[in-house]
C-alpha positions in Angstrom: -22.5 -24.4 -12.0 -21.2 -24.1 -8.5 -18.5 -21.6 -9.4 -21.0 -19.2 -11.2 -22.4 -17.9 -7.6 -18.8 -17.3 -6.3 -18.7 -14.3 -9.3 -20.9 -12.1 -11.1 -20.6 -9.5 -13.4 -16.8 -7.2 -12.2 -16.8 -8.7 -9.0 -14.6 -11.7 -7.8 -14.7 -13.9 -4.8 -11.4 -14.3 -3.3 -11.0 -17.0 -0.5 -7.2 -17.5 0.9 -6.0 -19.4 3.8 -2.6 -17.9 4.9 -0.5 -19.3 7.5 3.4 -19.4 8.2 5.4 -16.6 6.9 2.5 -15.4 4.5 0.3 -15.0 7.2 3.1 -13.0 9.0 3.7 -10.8 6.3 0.4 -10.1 5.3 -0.6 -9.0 8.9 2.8 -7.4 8.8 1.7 -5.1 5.7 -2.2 -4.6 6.9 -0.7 -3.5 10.2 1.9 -1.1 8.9 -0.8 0.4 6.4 -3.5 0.8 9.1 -5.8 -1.6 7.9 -8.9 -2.4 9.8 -9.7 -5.5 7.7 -8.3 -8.2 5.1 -10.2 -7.2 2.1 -8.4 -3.5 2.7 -5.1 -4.9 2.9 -5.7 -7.5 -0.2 -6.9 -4.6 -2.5 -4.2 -2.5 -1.2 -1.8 -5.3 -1.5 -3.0 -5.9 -5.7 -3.5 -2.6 -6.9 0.2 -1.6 -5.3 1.8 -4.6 -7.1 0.0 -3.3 -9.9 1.0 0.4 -9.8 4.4 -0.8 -9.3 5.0 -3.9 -11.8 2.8 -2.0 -14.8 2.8 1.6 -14.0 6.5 1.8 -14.0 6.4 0.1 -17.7 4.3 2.1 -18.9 6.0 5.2 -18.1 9.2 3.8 -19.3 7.6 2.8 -22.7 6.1 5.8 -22.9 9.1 7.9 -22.2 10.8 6.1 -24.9 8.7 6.7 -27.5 10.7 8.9 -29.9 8.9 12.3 -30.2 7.7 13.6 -33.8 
């Protein structure tokens, strides 16, 4: 019940404590990539590991795909 009004529809709530090296490499990357904010650097930080971990993939299985 509780968790319903931390999410609704597409949206997620994301709450992270960071502290040690974490929290200096996060404020390493938001500072290097001109972030103003932590939500900026978090999206940043997700859709880049995305782009790289599944975009790469994707190309790779596409470019293998043998051509009719």
């Amino acid at each position: 019940m509780g968790e319903e009004s931390h999410h609704s529809g597409n949206k997620l709530d994301v709450r992270a404590f960071l502290s040690g090296k974490t929290k200096a490499n996060f404020e390493e990357i938001k500072e290097d990539a001109g972030f103003e904010n932590n939500t900026e650097a978090l999206r940043f930080i997700i859709n880049d590991y995305h782009k790289l971990k599944f975009g790469k993939a994707k190309k790779q299985a596409v470019a293998q795909t043998p051509q009719a």
